[in-house]
N, C-alpha and C positions, 0 to 999 in steps of 0.2 A: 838516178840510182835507186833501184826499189830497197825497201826498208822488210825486214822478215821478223817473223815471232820466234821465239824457242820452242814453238812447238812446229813449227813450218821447217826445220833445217832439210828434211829431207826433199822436199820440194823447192826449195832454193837450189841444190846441188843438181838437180835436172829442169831449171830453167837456166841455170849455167851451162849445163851441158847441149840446151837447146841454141844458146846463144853460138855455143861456140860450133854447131854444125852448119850456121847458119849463114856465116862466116866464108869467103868463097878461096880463103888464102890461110892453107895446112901446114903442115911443117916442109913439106915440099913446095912451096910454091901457092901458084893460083890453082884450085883443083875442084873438080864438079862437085857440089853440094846434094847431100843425099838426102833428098825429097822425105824418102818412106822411110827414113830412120827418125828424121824428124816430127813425122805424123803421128808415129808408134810412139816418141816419147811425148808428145804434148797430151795424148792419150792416157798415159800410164801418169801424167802432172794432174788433170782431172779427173780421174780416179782417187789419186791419191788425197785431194782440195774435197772433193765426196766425202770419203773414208772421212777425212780429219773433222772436217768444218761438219758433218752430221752426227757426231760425238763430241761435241766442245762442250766441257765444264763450267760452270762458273763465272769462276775466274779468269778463263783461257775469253772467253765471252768481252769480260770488263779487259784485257788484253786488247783485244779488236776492237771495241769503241774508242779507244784510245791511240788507236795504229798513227803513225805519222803521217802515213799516205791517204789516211779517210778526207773526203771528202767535208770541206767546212764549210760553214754558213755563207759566206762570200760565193763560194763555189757555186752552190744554190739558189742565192738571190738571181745571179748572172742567168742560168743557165733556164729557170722557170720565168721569170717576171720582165716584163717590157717598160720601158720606159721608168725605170727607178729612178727615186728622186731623194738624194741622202740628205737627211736631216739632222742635227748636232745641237748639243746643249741642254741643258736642264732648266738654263735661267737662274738660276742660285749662283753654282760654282762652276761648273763648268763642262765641257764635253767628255764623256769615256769610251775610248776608243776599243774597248771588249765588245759593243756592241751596235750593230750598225742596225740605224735604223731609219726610216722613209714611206715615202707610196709608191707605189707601183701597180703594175695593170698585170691578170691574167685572166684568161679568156675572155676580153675587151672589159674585166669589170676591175674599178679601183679597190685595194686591197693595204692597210696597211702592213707593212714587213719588218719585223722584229727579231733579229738573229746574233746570237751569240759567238762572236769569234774567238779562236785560238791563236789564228794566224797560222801562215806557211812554214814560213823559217825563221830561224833564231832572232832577226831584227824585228820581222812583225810579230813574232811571240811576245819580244819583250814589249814591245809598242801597243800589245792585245792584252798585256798581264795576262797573258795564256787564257782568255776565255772567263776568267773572274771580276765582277762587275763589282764598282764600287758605286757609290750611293747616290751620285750624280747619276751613274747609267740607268737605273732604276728609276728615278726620278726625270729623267730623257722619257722613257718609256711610259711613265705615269702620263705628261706630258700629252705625248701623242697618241696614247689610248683615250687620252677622255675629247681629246680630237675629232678623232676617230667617228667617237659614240656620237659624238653630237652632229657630224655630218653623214651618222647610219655607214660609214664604210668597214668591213668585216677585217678583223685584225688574226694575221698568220706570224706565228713564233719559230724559231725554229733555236733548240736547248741542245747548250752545246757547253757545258760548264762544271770542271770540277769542285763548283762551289762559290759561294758570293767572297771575297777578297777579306780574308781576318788580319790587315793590317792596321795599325795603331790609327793612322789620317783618316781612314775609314768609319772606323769605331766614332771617332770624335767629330764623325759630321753625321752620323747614326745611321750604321747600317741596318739598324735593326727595324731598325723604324722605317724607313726606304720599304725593304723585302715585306713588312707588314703592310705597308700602304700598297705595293706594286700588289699583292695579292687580292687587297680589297677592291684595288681598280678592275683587277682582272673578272673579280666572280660579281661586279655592280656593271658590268656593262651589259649594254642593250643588242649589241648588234653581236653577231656568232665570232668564237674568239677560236682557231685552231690551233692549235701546240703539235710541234715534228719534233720528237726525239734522236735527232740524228747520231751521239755521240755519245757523252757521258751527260748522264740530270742529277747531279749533283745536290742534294743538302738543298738548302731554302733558297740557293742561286739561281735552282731549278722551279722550285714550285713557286716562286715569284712573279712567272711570265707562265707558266704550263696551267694555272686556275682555269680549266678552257670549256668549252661545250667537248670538245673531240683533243682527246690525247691520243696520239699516236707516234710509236714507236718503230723505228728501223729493225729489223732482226735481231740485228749483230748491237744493239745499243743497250746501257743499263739508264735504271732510274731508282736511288736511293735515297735514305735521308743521310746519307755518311760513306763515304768510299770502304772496301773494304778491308785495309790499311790501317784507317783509324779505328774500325769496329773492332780488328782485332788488338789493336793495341790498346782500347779499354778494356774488354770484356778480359781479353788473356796477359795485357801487359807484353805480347809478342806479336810485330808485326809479318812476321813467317807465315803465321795462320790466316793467311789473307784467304787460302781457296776456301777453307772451314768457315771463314765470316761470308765470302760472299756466296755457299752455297746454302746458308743460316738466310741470310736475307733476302733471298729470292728477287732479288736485283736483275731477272731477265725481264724480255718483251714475253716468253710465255708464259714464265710464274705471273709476271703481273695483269698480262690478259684473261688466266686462269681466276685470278683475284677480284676480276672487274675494276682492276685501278686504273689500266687503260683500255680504248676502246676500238684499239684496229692496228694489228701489224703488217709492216710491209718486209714483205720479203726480199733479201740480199741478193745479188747474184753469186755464185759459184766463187768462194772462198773471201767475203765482202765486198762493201760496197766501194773499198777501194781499186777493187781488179777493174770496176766497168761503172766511171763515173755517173757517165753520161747514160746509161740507163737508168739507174736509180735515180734520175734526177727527174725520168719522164715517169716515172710509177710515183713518182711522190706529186707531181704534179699532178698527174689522173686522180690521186685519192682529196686530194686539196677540191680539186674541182666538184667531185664525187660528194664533197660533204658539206664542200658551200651550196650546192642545187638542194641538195635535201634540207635545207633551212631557210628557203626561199619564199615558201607558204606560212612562216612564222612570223608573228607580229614581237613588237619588243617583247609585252610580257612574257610570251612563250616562250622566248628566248633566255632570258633571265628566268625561271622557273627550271626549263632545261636543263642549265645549267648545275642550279641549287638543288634540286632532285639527285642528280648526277652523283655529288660529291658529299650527299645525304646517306645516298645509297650505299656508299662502299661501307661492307661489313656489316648489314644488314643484308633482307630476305628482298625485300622488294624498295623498300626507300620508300621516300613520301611523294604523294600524289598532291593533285591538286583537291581541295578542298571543296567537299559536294554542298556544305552551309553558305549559302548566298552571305549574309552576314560575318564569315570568314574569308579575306583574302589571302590567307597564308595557305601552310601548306601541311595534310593533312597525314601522319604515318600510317602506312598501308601494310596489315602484316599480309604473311604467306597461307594458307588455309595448313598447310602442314603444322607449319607452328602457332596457327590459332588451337589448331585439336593437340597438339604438343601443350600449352597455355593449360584450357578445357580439362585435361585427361588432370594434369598436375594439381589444380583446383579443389576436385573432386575424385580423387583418389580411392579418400574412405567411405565414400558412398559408395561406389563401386567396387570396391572391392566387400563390403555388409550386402548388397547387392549378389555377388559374386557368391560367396561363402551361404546366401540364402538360398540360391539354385542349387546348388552342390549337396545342401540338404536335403530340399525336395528332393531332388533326383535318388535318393539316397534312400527314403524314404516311401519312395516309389518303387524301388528295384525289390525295398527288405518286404 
């Protein structure tokens, strides 16, 4: 049974309508099926999936990352990765079942695969804590990223989570401390780390495991530090204004592509990426491969500098480079030439401008 938005009713009511011509038995009986009424309506259903989905707000946005029918991390490992090999445990405390994680092979090269589950239905929801990772899972993940590094195989994420778990058992095995460690694993390792935003990236659940050389986000997917729910029930005390918070925090793939927070969007099929699994599964895969080749000629350092540049850069003009003082191996800030002559002009002002007002007298002087 498909599952519909409040903003889809009218395209529910002529895929019902498509269902029911399609159907070979009418109120009289067995009766011929009309071909060309049925072509003109699935027509008039993708127009209408056009219309809607190339005007989606916000919040209608965080609606679809959130769809029941999207596609989950599960879904994904299966349908890209051969030969996966599930792996469990922290070693502490124990396994967390929100996030499945292993090796697996794509195109014949070892990968390890880190994906946040929600689950399908109400038993593996509950069995997934719906996608929220408690500090075992984190520490699972620590686990087999430093694995990873040390056998140089390139680690794929895929964020899928509205948030790391604020329950009390949680707190008191420190999740705080997990999500800081998992962060630091992520931006210290040597081999290229990809992050797929397929769903909701949720608060510090998400930037936990997304610390990457390549963020990249699905169309239809958000990336926050706070859902926005909770944004408005701080700022306004009412959680109504959820479309106002989340059109405040620019929680899409194109505000944040716009921002340089992440670095490559994939495009949805025609009304998400729930309508057509199994495409989106092979564009995700093309871009995974797409950007593990391009970090192929990188040695660790570069890789680790890549990264740190990266997440230097946001909010700045150009980020930091690498360091032209042999005797430095850090990393060097590089401004814009715009905003060096912006710098420059600010500086020297009043020189220019006693400069300025001395020409104007010449000239002045010149004319009388």
């Amino acid at each position: 049974m498909k599952n519909y938005l409040d903003f889809e009713k009218e395209i529910k009511a002529l895929e019902n309508e498509v269902d029911g011509l399609k159907s070979p038995f009418g109120s009289e009986g067995i009766s011929e099926v009309d071909t060309k009424k049925i072509k003109n309506t699935q027509n008039e259903i993708n127009q209408k999936l056009e219309e809607i989905y190339s005007n989606l707000n916000s919040w209608q946005r965080t609606q679809v990352a959130r769809h029941e029918d999207r596609p989950k991390a599960n879904f994904y490992i299966k349908k890209i990765f051969s030969k996966f090999t599930l792996l469990s445990g922290d070693r502490y405390f124990g396994d967390d079942k929100s996030v499945i994680a292993g090796f697996g092979l794509i195109d014949n090269k070892s990968v390890l695969i880190i994906g946040q589950e929600k689950g399908e239905d109400l038993k593996s929801r509950i069995e997934r804590n719906f996608g929220m990772m408690r500090p075992e899972g984190y520490r699972k993940c620590i686990r087999l990223m430093k694995l990873a590094d040390r056998f140089q195989i390139p680690v794929i994420s895929f964020i899928d989570t509205p948030g790391a778990y604020p329950g009390i058992g949680a707190e008191q095995r420190g999740q705080a401390s997990a999500i800081a460690n998992s962060i630091e694993c992520c931006m210290s390792l040597t081999v290229p780390n990809i992050s797929i935003i397929i769903g909701e990236g949720g608060s510090g659940g998400a930037i936990a495991l997304a610390s990457s050389n390549k963020v990249i986000m699905l169309e239809n997917s958000i990336y926050s530090v706070i859902s926005p729910e909770g944004c408005a029930s701080i700022l306004w005390r009412d959680p109504s204004k959820s479309l106002q918070a989340a059109e405040a925090m620019k929680l899409t793939a194109k505000d944040l592509l716009k921002l340089k927070i992440i670095d490559e969007v994939i495009p949805e099929p025609l009304g998400g990426a729930h309508r057509d699994p199994d495409m989106i599964a092979e564009d995700i895969k093309f871009s995974i491969i797409k950007n593990l080749k391009n970090f192929e000629n990188y040695n660790k350092d570069e890789i680790y500098d890549h990264r740190k540049s990266k997440f230097l850069q946001i909010g700045r003009d150009q980020g930091f480079s690498k360091s032209s003082n042999l005797n430095d191996k850090g990393l060097s800030y590089k401004e814009s030439v715009p905003r060096k002559l912006k710098i420059h002009l600010e500086k020297n002002k009043y020189l220019y401008l006693g400069l300025g007002l001395a020409l104007i007298g010449s000239l002045i002087a010149i004319l009388s």
